[in-house]
VEXTOR-80370 format. One line per 10 residues: number of its first residue (from 0); their letters; for each residue x, y, z of C-alpha. Coordinates in steps of 0.2 Angstrom, whole numbers. Each point is the difference from the previous one (the first is absolute). Example, Ala and Ser with C-alpha at 12.3 -4.5 7.8 and 13.67 -1.06 7.14 Angstrom:
# residues 2
0	as	62:-22:39  6:17:-3
This chain:
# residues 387
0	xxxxxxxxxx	67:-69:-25  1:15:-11  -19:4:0  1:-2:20  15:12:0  -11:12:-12  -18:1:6  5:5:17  5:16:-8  -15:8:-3
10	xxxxxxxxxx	-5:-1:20  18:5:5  -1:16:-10  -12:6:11  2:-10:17  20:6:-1  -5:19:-2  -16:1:14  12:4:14  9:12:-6
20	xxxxxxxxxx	-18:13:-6  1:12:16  19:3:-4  -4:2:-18  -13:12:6  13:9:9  13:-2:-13  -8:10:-13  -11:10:11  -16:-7:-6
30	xxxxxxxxxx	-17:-3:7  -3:-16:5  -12:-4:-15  11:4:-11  14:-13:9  -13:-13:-1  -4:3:-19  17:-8:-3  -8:-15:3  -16:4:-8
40	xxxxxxxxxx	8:4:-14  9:-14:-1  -15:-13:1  -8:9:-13  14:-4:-11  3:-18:4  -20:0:-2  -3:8:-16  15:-6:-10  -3:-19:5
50	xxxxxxxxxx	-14:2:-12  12:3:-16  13:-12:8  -11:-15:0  -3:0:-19  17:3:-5  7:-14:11  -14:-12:-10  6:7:-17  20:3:2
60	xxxxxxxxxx	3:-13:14  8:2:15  18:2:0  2:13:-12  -11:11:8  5:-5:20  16:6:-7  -2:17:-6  -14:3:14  12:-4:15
70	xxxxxxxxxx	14:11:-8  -12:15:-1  -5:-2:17  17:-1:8  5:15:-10  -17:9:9  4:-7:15  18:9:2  -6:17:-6  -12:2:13
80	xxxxxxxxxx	11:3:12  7:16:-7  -21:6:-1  0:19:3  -15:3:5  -15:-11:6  -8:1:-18  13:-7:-9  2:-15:13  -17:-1:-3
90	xxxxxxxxxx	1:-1:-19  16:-12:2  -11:-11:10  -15:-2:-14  15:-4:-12  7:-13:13  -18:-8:2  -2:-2:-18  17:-6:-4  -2:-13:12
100	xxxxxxxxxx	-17:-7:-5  7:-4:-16  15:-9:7  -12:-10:15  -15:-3:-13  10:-14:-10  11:-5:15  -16:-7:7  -10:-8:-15  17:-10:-3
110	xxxxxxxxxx	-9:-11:16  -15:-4:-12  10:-3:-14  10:-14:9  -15:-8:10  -15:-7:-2  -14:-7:10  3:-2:20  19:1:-1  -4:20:-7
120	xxxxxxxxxx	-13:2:12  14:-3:12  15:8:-9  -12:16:1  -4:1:18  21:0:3  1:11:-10  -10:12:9  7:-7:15  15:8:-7
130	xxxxxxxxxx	-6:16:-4  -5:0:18  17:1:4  1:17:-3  -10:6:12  7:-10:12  19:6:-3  -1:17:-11  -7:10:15  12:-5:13
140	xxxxxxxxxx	13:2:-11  -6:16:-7  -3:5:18  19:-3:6  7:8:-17  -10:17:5  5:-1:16  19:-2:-2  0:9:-17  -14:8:-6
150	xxxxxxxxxx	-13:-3:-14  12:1:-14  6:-15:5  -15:-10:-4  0:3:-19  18:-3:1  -3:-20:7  -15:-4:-11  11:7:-15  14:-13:3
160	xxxxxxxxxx	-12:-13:6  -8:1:-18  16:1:-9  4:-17:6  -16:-7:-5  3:8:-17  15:-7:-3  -4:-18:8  -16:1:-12  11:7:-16
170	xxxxxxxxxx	10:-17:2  -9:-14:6  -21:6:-5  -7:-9:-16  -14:4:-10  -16:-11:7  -14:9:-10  -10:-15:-11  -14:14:-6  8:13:-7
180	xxxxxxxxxx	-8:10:-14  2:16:-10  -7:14:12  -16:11:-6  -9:10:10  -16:-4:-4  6:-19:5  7:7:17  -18:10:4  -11:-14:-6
190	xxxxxxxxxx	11:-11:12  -4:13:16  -17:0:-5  -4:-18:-2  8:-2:18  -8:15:7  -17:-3:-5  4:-19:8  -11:1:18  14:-10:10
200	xxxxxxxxxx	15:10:-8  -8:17:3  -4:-7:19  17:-4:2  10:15:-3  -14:11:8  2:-11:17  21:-3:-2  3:22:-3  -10:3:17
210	xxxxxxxxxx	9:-14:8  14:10:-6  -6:15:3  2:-5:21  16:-5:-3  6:17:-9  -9:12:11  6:-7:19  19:4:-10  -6:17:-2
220	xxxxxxxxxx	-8:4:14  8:-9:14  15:5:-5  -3:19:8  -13:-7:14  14:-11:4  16:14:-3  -8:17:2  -15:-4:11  7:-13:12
230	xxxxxxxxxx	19:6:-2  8:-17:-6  17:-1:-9  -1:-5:-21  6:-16:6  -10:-3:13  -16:1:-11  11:-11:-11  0:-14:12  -19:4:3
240	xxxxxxxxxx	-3:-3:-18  10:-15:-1  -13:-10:12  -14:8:-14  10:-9:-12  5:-16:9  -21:0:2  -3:0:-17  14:-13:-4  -9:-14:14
250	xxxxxxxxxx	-13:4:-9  3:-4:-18  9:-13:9  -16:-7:7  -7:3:-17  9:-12:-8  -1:-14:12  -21:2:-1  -1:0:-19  -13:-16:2
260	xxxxxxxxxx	-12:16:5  -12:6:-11  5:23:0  -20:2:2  2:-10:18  18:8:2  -5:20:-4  -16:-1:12  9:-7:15  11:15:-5
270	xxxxxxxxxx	-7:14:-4  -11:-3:14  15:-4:13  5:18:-7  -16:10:5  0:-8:18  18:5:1  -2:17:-4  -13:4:11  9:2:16
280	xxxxxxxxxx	12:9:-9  -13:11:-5  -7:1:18  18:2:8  2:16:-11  -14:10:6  2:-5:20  19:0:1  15:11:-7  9:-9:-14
290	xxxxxxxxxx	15:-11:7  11:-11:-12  -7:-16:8  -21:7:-6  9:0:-14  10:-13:-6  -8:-14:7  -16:-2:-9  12:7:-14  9:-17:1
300	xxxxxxxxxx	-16:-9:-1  -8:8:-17  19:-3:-9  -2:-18:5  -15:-2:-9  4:12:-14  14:-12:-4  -13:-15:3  -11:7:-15  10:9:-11
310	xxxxxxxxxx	10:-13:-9  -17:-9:-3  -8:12:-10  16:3:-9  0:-17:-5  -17:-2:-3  0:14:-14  15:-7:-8  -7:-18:-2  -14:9:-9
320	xxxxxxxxxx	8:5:-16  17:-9:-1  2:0:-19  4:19:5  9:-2:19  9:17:-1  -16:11:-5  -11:-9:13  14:2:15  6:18:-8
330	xxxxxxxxxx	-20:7:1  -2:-10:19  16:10:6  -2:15:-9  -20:0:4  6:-2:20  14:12:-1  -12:12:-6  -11:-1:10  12:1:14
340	xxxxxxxxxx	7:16:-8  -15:9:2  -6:-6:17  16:5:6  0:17:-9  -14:1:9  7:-6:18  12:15:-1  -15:11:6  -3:-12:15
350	xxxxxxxxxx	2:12:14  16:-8:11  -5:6:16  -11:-15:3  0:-17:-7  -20:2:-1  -1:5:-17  12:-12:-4  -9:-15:5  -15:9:-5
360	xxxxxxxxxx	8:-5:-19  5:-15:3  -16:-7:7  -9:8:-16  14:-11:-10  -6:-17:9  -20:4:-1  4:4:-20  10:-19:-1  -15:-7:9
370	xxxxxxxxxx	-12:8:-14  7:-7:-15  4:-17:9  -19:-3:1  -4:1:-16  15:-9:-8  -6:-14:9  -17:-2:-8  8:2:-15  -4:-17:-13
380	xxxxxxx	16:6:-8  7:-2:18  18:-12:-5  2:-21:5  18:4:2  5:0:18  13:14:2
């Protein structure tokens, strides 16, 4: 219950804060790229840090650190609210990011720890089912906070939110670590490089950050298509979101109930699904002026089978080193939180006027999932696990 409590976390951060970037645009009077850098920013920390986090969880354990992680990340998480300007929100943010990726990164290998075989296999799909839950409930709730009382309030919620979860964790967590050793950095690089130079790993963390990636940039974007371009209330396109998230949760949902299916047949019915849906999309953009229905209905669609395929290459790169669970999830999530860093660093110069370049990106995202999955598949390293 305490890893399902903690991993949401790291989605909230970001899920809870999307409605409020037009008022923070207007609160500090900055351009909108800058407003949508806070996110960026933030990625790129949860991204990078996840690297450093994942061998100290296998050398200290995971209490120890969980601990002093969450408490660093709750102190971050109440100054930002008193930011001056939108640089040093924008610094705050990074700080939050890396913070928490050293609080989530042992949270989530105290799964692998515990488990083994088809029970983990399990275990792991709930407990992206639970990380699903906070796209589902942060933006509506970080929709109705900016409404009735602004942006602040949001950091103000996730701080106490965290603080519990400290606490519960400071009482009743134990130390689940069975393969801990003395850290060396030459140990921790050799590790990265041993799974990085493995064909299946590598394919699985390229494919789950631009999964990611899709997910990250419709936050960004839609959130001023939807508030600035089509004149919606924060907590209408909280509600919008929440269907985005609902998708995503049916489909890790589905996920777990079609684990007897191999991910080669799983990710091709996909990825292709993907492509066709995007298409009229694509088309819809170029003849008609954008409405919210053009754009949230193949929207709904492409989270549903996001959430279909990103727990399975999650799982599938854990189960490949699991004498070292926390580096192989840390360098999976902070390879996919990367990734969607810099694409969405990127989406802050999509033009908002038009959904065109916007689906534009997200087309590219498929037809670059669609060109590693190819390849992985003739693979004769290709895995006889089902995940």
């Amino acid at each position: 219950m305490l890893v399902f409590l903690t991993v949401p976390l790291s989605g909230i951060s970001v899920d809870i804060y999307v409605p409020s970037l037009p008022a923070v645009s207007h609160y500090f009077f900055a351009t909108t790229n800058l407003s949508q850098f806070t996110i960026t920013a933030y990625l790129i920390g949860l991204g990078f840090t996840q690297l450093f986090a994942g061998s100290f969880s296998d050398s200290f354990g995971r209490k120890k650190m969980f601990i002093v992680a969450m408490a660093t990340f709750i102190l971050v998480t109440f100054l930002i609210p008193w930011s001056q300007s939108i640089y040093q929100l924008i610094f705050l943010r990074f700080l939050q990011g890396a913070s928490l990726a050293m609080a989530v990164v042992p949270m989530r290998s105290v799964i692998s720890d515990l488990f083994e075989g088809k029970e983990l296999q399990k275990m792991m799909t709930y407990m992206t089912i639970a990380w699903s839950f906070g796209p589902i409930v942060a933006p509506a709730i970080g929709g109705y906070l900016q409404y009735y009382f602004g942006w602040k309030a949001n950091f103000y919620f996730l701080g106490i939110y965290s603080l519990a979860t400290l606490i519960l964790a400071f009482i009743f967590l134990s130390e689940t670590s069975a393969h801990q050793h003395p850290f060396q950095v030459s140990y921790a690089l050799n590790n990265y490089r041993r799974m990085l130079l493995n064909p299946e790993y590598l394919n699985s963390i390229t494919i789950g950050g631009l999964l990611f990636s899709l997910i990250t940039l419709f936050g960004i974007v839609g959130s001023f298509f939807i508030q600035t371009v089509l004149h919606y209330t924060a907590a209408q396109f909280g509600q919008v979101t929440l269907l985005m998230g609902l998708a995503w949760f049916f489909g890790a949902m589905m996920n777990r109930f079609i684990l007897h299916i191999s991910l080669e047949k799983k990710a091709r019915g996909c990825f292709w699904s993907m492509l066709i849906v995007s298409l009229p999309m694509f088309f819809t953009a170029i003849i008609h002026p954008m409405t919210i229905y053009n754009l949230i209905v193949p929207m709904i669609f492409l989270f549903f089978f996001t959430g279909m395929l990103y727990p399975s290459y999650f799982i599938r790169s854990v189960l490949l080193f699991r004498s070292s669970s926390a580096s192989a999830n840390a360098l999976f999530n902070s390879s996919a939180f990367f990734i969607a860093g810099i694409i969405s660093g990127l989406g802050t110069f999509i033009r908002l006027s038009t959904e065109l370049p916007f689906v534009g990106v997200l087309m590219s995202l498929i037809c670059l999932c669609l060109i590693l999955y190819y390849p992985d598949t003739t693979s004769k390293k290709t895995m006889t696990v089902f995940i």
